[in-house]
Structures are given as structure tokens and as C-alpha cells.
C-alpha positions as a LaTeX table, in Angstrom:
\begin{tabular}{lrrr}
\hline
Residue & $x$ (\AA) & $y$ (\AA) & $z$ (\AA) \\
\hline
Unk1 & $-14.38$ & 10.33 & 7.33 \\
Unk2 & $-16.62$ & 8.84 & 9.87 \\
Unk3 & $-17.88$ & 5.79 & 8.87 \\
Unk4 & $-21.25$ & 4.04 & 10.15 \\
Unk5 & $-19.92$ & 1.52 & 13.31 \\
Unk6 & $-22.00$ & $-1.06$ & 11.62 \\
Unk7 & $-20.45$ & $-0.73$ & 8.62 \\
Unk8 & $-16.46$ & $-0.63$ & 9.64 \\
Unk9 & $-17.56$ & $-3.67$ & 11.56 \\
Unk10 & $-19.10$ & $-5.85$ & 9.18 \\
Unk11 & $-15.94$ & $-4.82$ & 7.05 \\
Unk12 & $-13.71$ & $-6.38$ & 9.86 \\
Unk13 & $-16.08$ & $-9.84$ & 9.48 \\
Unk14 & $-15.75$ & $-10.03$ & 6.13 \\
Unk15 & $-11.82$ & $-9.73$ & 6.41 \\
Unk16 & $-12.36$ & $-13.01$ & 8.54 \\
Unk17 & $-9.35$ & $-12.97$ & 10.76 \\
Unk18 & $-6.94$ & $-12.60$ & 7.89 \\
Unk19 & $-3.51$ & $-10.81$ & 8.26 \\
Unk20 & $-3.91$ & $-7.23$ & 8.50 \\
Unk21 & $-3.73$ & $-5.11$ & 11.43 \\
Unk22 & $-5.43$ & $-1.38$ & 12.47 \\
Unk23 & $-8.17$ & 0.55 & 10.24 \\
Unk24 & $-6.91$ & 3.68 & 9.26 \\
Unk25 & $-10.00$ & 5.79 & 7.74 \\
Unk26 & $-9.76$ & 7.88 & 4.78 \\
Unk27 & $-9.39$ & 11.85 & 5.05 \\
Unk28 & $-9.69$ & 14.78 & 3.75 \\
Unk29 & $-12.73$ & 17.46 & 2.31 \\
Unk30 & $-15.96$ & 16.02 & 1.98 \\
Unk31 & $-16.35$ & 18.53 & $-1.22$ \\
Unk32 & $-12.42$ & 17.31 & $-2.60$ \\
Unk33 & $-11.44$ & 18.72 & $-6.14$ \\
Unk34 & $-10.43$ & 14.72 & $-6.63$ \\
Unk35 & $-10.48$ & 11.60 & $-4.62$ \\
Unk36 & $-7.56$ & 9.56 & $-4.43$ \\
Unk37 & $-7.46$ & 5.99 & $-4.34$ \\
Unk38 & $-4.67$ & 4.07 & $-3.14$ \\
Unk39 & $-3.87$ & 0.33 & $-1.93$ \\
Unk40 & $-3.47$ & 0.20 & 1.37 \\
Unk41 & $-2.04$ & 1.78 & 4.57 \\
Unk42 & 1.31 & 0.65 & 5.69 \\
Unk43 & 2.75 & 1.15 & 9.11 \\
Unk44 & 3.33 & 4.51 & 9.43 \\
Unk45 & $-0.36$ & 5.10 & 8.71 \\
Unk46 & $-1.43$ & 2.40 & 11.01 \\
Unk47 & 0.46 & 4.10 & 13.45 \\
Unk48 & $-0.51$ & 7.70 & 13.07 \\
Unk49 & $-3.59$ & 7.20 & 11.04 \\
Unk50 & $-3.01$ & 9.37 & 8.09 \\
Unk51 & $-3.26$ & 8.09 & 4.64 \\
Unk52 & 0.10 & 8.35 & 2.63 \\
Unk53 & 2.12 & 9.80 & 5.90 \\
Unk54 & 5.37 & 7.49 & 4.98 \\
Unk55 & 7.69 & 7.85 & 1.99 \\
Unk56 & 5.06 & 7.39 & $-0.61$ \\
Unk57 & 3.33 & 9.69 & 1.09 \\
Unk58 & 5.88 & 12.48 & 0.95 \\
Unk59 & 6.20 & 12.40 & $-3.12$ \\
Unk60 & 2.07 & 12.43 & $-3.02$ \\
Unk61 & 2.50 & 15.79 & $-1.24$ \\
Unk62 & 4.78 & 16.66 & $-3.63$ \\
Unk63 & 2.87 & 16.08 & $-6.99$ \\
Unk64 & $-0.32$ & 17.54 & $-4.71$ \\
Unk65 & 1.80 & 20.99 & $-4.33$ \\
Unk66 & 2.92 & 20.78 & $-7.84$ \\
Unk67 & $-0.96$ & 21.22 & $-8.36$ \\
Unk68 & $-0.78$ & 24.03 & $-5.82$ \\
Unk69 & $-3.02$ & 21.66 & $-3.62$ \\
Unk70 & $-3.10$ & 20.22 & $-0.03$ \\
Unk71 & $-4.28$ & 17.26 & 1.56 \\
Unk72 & $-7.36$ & 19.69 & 2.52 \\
Unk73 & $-8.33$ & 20.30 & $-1.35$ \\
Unk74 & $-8.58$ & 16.41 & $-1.96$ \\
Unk75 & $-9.99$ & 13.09 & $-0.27$ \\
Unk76 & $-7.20$ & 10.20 & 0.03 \\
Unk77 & $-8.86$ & 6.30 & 1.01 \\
Unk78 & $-7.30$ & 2.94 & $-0.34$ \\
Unk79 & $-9.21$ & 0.07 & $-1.36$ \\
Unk80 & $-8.21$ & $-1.70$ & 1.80 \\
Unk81 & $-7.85$ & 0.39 & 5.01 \\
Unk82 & $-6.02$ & $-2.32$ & 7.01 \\
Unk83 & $-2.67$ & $-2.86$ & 6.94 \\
Unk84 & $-2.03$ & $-6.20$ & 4.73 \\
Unk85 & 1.79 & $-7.80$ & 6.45 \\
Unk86 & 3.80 & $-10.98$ & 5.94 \\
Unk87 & 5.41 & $-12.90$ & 8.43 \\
Unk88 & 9.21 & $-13.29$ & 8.03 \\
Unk89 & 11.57 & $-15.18$ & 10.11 \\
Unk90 & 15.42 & $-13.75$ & 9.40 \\
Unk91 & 18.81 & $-13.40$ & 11.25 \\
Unk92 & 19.53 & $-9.77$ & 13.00 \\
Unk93 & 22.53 & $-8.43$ & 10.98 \\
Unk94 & 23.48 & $-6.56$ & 14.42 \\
Unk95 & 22.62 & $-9.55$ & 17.60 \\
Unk96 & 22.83 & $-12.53$ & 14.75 \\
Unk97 & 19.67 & $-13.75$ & 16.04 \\
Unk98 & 16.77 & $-15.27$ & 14.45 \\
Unk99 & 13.95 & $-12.60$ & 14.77 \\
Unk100 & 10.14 & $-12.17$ & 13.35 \\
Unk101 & 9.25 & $-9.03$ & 11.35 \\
Unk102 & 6.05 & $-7.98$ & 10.02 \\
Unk103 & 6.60 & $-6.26$ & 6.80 \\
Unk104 & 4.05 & $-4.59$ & 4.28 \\
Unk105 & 2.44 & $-6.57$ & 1.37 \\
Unk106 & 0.15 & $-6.25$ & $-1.32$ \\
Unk107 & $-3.34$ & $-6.78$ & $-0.40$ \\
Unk108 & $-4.52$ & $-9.95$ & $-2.01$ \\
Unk109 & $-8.31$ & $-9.92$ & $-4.02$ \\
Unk110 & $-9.77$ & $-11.68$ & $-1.37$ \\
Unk111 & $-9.15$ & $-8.25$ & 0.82 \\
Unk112 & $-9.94$ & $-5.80$ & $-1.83$ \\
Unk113 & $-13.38$ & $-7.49$ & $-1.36$ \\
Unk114 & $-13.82$ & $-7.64$ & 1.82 \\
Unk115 & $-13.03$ & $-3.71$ & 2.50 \\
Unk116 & $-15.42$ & $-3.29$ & $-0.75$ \\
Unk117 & $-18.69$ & $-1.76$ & 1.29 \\
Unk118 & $-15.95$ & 0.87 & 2.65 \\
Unk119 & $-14.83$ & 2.26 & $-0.91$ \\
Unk120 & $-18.33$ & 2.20 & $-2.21$ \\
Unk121 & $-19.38$ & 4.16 & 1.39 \\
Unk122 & $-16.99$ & 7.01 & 0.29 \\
Unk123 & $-17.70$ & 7.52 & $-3.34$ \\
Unk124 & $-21.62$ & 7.36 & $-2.68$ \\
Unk125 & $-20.92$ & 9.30 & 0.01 \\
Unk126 & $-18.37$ & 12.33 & $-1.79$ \\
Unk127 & $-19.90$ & 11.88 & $-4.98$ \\
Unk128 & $-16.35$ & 13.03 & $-6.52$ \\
Unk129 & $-16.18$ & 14.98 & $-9.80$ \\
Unk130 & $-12.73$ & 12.94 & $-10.41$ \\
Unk131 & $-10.74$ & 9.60 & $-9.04$ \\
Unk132 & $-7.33$ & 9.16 & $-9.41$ \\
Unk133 & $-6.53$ & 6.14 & $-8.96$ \\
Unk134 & $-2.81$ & 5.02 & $-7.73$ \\
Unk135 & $-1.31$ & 1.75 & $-8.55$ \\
Unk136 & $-3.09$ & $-1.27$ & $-10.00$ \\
Unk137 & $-5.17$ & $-2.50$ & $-6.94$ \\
Unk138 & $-7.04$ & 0.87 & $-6.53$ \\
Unk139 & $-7.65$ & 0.93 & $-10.25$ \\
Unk140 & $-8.61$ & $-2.83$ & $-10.63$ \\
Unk141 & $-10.90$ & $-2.69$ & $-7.58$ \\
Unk142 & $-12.41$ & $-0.07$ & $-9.72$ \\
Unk143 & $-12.30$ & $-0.79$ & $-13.22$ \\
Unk144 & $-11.57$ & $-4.91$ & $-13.03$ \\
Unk145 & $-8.27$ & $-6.84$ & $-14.17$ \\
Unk146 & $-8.27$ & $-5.23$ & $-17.97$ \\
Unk147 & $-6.71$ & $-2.19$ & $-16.80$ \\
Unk148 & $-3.15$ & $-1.60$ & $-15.97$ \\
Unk149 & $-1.62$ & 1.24 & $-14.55$ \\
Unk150 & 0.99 & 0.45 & $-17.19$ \\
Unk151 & $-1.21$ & 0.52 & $-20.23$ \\
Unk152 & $-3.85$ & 2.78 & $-19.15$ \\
Unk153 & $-2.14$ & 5.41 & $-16.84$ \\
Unk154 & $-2.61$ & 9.02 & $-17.37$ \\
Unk155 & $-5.61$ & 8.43 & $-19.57$ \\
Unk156 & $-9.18$ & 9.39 & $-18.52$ \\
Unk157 & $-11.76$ & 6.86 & $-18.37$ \\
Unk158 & $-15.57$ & 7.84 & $-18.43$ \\
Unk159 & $-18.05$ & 5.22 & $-17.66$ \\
Unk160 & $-19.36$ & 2.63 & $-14.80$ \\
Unk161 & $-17.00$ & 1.75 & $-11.37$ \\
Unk162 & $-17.15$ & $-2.22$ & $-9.65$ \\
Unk163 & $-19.43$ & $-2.06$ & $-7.11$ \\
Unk164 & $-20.64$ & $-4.60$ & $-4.36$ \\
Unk165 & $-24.11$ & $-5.63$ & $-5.60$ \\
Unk166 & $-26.83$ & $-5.55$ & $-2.95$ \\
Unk167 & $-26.01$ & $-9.09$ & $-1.13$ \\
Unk168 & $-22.37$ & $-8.67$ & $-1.32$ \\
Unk169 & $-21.66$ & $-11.07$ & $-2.82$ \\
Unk170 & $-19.88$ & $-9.99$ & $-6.15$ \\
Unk171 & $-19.01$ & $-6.82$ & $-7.94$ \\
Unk172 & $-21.46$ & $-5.08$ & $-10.77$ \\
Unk173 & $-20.93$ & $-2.50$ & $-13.02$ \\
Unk174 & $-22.51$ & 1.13 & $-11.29$ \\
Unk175 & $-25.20$ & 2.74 & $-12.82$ \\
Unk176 & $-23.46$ & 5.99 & $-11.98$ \\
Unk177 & $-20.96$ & 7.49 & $-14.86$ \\
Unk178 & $-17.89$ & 8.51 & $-13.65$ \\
Unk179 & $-14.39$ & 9.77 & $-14.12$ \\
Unk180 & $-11.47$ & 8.03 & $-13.27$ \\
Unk181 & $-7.46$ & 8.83 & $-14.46$ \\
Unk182 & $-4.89$ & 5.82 & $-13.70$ \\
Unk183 & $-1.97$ & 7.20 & $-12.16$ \\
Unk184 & 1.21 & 5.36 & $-11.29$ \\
Unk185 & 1.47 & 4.84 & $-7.31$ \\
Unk186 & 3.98 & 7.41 & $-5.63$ \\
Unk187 & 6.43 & 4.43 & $-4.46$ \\
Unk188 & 6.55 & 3.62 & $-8.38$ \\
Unk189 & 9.70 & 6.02 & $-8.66$ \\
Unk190 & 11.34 & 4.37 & $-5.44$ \\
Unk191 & 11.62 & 1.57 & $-7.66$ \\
Unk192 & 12.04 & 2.59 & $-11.10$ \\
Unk193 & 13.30 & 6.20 & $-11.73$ \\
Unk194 & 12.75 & 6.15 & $-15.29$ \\
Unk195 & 9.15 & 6.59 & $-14.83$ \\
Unk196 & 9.80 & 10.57 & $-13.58$ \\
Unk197 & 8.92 & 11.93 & $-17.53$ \\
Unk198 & 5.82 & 9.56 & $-17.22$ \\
Unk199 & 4.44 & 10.15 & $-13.58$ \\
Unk200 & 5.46 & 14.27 & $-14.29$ \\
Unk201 & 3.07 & 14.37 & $-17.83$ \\
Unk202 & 0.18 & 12.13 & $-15.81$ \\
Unk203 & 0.42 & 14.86 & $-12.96$ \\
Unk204 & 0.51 & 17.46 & $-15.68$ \\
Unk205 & $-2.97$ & 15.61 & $-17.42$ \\
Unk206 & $-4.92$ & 15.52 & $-14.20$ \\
Unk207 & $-3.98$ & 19.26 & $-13.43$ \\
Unk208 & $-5.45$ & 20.22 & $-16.81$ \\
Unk209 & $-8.76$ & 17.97 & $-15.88$ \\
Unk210 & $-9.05$ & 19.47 & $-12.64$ \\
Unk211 & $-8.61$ & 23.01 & $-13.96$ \\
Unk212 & $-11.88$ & 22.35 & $-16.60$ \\
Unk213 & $-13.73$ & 20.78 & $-13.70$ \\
Unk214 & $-13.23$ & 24.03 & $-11.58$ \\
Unk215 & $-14.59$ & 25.95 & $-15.19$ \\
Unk216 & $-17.30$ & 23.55 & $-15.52$ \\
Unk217 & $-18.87$ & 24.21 & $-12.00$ \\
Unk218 & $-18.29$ & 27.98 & $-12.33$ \\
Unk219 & $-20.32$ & 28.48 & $-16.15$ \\
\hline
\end{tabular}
């Protein structure tokens, strides 16, 4: 998506200087069958600047086929669209020198915020009949803290999203209804592979949701 200048760069002042690096803009159809909502990009997508391109990425596409989708049925964004890093000091295993890396974190609250006017840019702008949301800080950016990906995953929510009131300065509830199903975030089974049964009946819930949506618009 092409976002307003003005607005990607009063997104990089509110981020005020903090440790992120690149802006990697969400993609995908303007008309999507769902929205996806992620964290944040990680290097790979900093680098090539396409949402979910790395590992995580590659099991999205999967569960996306399983729906007999592509990335050109849906719209993929994060709540942040920087790449949040840490700064580590360690020893080379190979030279056995000391050596600074840069790896991937979680973006802290006080991001989320800050990239806030971008999200709400996208879903004004899409108007999506469905958001699924993956992991807990695309779902708590949208829902607030009460909601877990581990309680509320794979279970669809109707009702008001967080959005940036009109100063900016805190999140209200929308006026606008929508529908949002928590979904566990791809890298989830990297980590934990007895969540497969879980993550397979979520995929299996959304398909059925998308399939009534499709009815819906054609009655």
C-alpha cells in the first residue's frame, strides 16, 4: 500500500529515534478476502520488503494455500512496520572474537503506539470484511491486554477495534463493528509443535468464515 508521505513520516517522529530500522509497507489486494495482522517485520522483510518473506512467512503461505489462497487474495501489515532489534555483544564460535549482532525482538507498547496512525490508515482504508490477527501484539493492539492468543484464538470476535483518538494521544474504542479471529503467529510451531491440532482447527475456522463471507456478498 502507498501510504500518505506525511503520514509514514509523522509515524517515524513518533517512534522518536528508538531501535528499529527500515519501514516495510503492508501488501497485498486492496479488496482482500481477510487482512492479516502481524507484529512486526524482521530482517528478511526489511531487506526485501515483503511482509512474512522469512520462515514464518513460509508456514503463512502454507496455511494461505491450505485455504486455496495467495498473498494476492489477502492484505498482510503488522502493527509495527519497522524492524524492532536488540543489541548483543557475544564471542564468534568460528574467529573467537567479541562481535555485535542485531537480532529481532518483540516490539515493546511504546512502538505499537507509535506505528498506531499506520494500522488505523489500512483498515479505514480496506475496510476488511475479516482480521486475523497473528500473535498477541497484533491482537492486543487491536482488542487491548484482555485478550490472549492463548485463551481467545480461533474464536471470532464481533465488536469495536483500539483506535488512535483524534489528538493521538491514546487509544478509543471504534465506532465501526468489526470482525476479528485470533490466530496463533506462524513462528508459534517453530517453538512449540504441539500446537499443529490447534493452529490446523483455527485455519480450518477462518476457512469456514471466509467461505460465508464470500455467500454473504453473493445473496
Amino acid at each position: 500500500m502507498n501510504y500518505p508521505t506525511t503520514l509514514v513520516k509523522e509515524v517515524k517522529q513518533r517512534m522518536n529515534n528508538r531501535p528499529v530500522e527500515g519501514f516495510v509497507a503492508g501488501q497485498g489486494s486492496l479488496k482482500p478476502k481477510i487482512m492479516f495482522v502481524g507484529e512486526a517485520p524482521g530482517k528478511n522483510e526489511v531487506e526485501n520488503h515483503i511482509p512474512f518473506s522469512g520462515q514464518a512467512g513460509k508456514e503463512l503461505m502454507a496455511c494461505l494455500e491450505g485455504l486455496k489462497l495467495t498473498r494476492a487474495d489477502v492484505y498482510i501489515t503488522s502493527a509495527v512496520r519497522s524492524r524492532p532489534y536488540r543489541v548483543v555483544e557475544r564471542i564468534n564460535k568460528r574467529t573467537h572474537e567479541k562481535e555485535i549482532v542485531y537480532p529481532n525482538r518483540t516490539p515493546t507498547k511504546a512502538e505499537v503506539f507509535a506505528h498506531a496512525p499506520i494500522l488505523d490508515y489500512e483498515i479505514a482504508k480496506i475496510k476488511p470484511d475479516l482480521i486475523a490477527t497473528l500473535g498477541n501484539i497484533g491482537l492486543q493492539r487491536l482488542l487491548g491486554k484482555d485478550h490472549t492468543v492463548s485463551k481467545n484464538h480461533g474464536q471470532l470476535y464481533v465488536g469495536p477495534v483500539l483506535e488512535l483518538n483524534k489528538q493521538k494521544t491514546h487509544y478509543e474504542w471504534s465506532k465501526k463493528t468489526y470482525r476479528i479471529v485470533p490466530l496463533f503467529h506462524p513462528a508459534a510451531i517453530f517453538y512449540n509443535r504441539s500446537l499443529a491440532p490447534l493452529i490446523k482447527q483455527d485455519w480450518e475456522i477462518l476457512d469456514t468464515l471466509i467461505n460465508d463471507t464470500r455467500k454473504g456478498s453473493s445473496e
